[in-house]
Backbone as a printed PyTorch tensor [residue, N CA C, xyz], in Angstrom:
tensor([[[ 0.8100, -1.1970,  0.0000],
         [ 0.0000,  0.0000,  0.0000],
         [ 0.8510,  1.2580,  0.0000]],

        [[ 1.8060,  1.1330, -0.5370],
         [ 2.8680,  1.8840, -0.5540],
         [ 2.2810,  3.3460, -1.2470]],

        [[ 1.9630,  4.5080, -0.7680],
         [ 1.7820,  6.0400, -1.1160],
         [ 2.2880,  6.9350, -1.1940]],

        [[ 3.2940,  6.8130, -0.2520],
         [ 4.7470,  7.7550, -0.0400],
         [ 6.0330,  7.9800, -0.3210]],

        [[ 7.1560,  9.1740, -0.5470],
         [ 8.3050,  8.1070, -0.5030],
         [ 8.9730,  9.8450,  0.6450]],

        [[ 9.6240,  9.9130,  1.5760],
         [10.1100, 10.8330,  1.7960],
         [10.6700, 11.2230,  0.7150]],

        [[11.2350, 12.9270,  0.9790],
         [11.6170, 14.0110, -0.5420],
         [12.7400, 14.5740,  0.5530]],

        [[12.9670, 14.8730,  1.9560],
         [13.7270, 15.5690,  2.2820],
         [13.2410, 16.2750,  3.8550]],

        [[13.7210, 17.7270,  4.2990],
         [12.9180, 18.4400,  5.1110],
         [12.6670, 19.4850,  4.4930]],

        [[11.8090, 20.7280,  4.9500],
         [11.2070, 22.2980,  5.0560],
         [12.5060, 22.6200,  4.9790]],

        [[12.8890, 23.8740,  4.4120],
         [13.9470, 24.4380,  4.2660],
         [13.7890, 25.3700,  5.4520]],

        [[12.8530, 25.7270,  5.8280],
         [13.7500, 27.1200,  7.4160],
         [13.3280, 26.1140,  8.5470]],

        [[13.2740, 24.9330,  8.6300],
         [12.9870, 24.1310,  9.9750],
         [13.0910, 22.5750,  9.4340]],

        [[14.7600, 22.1630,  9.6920],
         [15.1210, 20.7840,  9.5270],
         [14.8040, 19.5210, 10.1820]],

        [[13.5550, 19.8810, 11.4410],
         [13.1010, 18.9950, 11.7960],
         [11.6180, 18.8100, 10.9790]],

        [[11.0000, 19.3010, 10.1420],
         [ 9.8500, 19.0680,  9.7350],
         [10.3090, 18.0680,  8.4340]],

        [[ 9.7270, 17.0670,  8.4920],
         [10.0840, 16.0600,  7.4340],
         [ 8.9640, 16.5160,  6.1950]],

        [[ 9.5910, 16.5660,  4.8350],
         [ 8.4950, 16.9230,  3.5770],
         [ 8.5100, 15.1860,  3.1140]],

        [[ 7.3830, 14.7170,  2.6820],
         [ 6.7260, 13.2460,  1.8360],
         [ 6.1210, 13.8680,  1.0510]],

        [[ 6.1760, 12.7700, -0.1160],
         [ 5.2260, 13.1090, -1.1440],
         [ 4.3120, 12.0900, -0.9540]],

        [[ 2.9160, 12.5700, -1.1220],
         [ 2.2000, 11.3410, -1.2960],
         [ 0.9200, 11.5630, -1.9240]],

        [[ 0.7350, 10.4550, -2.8060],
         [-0.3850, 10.4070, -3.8200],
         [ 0.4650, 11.5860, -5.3170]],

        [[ 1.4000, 11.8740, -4.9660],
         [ 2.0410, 12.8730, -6.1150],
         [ 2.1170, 14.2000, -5.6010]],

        [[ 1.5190, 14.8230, -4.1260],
         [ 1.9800, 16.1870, -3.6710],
         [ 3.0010, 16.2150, -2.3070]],

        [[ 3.7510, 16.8380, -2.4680],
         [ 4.2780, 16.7200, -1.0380],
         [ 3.7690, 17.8780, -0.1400]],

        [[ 4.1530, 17.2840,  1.0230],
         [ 3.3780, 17.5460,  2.2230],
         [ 5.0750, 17.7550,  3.1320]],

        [[ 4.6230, 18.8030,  3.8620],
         [ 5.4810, 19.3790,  5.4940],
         [ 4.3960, 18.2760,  6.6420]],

        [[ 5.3980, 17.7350,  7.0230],
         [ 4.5870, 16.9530,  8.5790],
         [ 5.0570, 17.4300,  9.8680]],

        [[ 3.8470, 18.3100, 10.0980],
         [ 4.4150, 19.5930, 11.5870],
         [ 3.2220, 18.6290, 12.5320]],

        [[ 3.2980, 19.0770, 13.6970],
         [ 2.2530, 19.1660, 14.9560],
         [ 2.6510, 17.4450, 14.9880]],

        [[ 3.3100, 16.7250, 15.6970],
         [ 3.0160, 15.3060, 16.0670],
         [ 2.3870, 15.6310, 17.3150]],

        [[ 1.4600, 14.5000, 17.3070],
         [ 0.8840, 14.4820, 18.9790],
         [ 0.9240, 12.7780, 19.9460]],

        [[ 1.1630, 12.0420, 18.6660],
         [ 1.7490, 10.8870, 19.1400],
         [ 1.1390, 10.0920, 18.1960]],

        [[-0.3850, 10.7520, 17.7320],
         [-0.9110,  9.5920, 16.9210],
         [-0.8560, 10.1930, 15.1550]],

        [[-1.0510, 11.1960, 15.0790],
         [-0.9340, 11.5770, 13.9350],
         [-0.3050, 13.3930, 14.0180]],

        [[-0.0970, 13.8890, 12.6380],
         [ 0.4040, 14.9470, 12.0780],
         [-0.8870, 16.3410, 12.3070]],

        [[-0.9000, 17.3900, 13.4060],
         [-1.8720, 17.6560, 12.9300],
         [-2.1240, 19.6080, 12.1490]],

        [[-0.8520, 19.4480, 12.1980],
         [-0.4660, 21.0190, 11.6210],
         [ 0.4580, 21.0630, 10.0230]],

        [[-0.2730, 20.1920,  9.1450],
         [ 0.4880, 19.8880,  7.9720],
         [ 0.1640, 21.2220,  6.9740]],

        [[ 0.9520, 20.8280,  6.1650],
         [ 0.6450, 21.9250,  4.9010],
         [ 1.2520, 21.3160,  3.2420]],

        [[ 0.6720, 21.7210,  2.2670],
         [ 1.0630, 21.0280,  1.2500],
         [ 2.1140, 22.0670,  0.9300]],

        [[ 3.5160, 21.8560,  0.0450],
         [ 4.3960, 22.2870, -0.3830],
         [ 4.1160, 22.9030, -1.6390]],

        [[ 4.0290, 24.0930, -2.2160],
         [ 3.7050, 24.6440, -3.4010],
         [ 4.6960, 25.4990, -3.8020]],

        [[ 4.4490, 25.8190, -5.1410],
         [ 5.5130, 26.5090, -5.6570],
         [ 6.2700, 26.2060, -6.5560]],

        [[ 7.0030, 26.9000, -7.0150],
         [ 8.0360, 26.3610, -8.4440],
         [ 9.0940, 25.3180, -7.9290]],

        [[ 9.8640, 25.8910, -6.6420],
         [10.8390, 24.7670, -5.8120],
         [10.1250, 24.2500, -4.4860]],

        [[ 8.3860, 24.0400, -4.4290],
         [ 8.1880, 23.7800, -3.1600],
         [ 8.4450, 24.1380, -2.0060]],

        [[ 8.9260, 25.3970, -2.2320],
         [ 9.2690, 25.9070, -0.7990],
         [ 8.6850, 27.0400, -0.1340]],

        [[ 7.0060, 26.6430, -0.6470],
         [ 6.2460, 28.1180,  0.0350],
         [ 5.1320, 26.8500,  0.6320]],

        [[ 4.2960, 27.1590,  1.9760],
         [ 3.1270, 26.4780,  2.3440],
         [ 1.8660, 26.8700,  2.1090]],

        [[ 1.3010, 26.1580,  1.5820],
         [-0.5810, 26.0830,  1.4060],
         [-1.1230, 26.9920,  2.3020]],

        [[-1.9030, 27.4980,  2.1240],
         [-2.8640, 28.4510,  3.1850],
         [-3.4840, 27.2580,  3.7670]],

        [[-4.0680, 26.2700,  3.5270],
         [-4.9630, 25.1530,  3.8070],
         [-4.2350, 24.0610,  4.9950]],

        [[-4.6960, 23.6810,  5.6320],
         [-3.6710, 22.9070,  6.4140],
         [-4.4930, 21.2280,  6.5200]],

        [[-3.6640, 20.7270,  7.0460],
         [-3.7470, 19.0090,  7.0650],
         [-3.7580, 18.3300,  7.8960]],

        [[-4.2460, 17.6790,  8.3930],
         [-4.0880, 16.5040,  9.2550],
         [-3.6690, 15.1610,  8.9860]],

        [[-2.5480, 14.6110,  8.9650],
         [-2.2440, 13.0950,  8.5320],
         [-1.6410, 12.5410,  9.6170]],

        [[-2.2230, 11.5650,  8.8380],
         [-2.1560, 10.0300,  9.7470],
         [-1.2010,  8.7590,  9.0030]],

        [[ 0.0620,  8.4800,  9.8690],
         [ 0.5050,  7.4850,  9.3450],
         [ 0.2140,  6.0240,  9.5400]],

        [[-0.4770,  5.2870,  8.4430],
         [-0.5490,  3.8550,  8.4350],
         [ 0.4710,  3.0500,  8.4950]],

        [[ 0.4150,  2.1090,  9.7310],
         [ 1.4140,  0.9210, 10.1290],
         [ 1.3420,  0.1680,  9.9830]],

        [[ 2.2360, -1.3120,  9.3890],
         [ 1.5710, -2.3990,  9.7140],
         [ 3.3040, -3.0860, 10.2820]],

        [[ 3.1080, -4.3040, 11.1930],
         [ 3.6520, -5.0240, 12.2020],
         [ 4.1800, -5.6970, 11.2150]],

        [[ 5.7460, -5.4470, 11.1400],
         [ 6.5330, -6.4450, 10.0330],
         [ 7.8620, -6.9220, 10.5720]],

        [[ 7.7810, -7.9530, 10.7690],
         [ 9.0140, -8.6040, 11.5510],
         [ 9.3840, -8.0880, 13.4770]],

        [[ 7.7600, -8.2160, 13.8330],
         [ 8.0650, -7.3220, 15.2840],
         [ 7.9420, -6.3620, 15.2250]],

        [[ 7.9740, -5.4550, 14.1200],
         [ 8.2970, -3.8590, 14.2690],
         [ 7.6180, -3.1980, 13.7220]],

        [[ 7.5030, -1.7280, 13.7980],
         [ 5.9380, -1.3300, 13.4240],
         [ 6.5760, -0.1270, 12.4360]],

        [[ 6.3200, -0.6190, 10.6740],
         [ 6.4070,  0.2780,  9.5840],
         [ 5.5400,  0.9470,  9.2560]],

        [[ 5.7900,  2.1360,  8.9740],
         [ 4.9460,  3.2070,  8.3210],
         [ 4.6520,  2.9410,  6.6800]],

        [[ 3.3400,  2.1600,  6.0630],
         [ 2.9880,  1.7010,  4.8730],
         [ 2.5260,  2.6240,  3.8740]],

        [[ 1.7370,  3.9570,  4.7020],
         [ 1.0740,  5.0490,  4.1820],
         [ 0.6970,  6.0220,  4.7790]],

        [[-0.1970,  7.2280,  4.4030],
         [-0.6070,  7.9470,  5.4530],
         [-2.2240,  8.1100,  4.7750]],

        [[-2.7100,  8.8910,  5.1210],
         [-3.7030,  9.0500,  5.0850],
         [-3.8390, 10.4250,  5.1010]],

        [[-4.5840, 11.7420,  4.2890],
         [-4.7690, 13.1140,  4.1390],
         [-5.5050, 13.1600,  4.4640]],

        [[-6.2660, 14.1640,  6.0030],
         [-7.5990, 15.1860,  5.6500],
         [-7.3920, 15.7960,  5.9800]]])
């Protein structure tokens, strides 16, 4: 179920991880333990301006060898 692939981080804040997924990439801000809830889509000619619109994602896991992988996420 593979949707994602990481692209890198936000250029003025190297802890915000950018994914692309479904074909847009996305900034993943606000963790709260269960999901993303201060996201923004990446726009622009070099992606480096944020959406007025913001996001909530959720990363899908599944239990692979004991350990718990991130398969997808989920946008709303």
């Amino acid at each position: 179920m593979t949707n994602f692939k990481t692209v890198g981080t936000w250029w003025a804040d190297k802890d915000i991880e950018l994914v692309e997924i479904d074909g847009k990439v996305y900034a993943l801000n606000g963790w709260n333990g269960e999901k993303h809830t201060d996201c923004w889509e990446c726009v622009g000619e070099d992606k480096m301006e944020a959406s007025e619109e913001r996001y909530e994602i959720t990363p899908i896991t599944e239990e692979v060898e004991g350990e718990f992988e991130t398969v997808g996420y989920e946008v709303i």
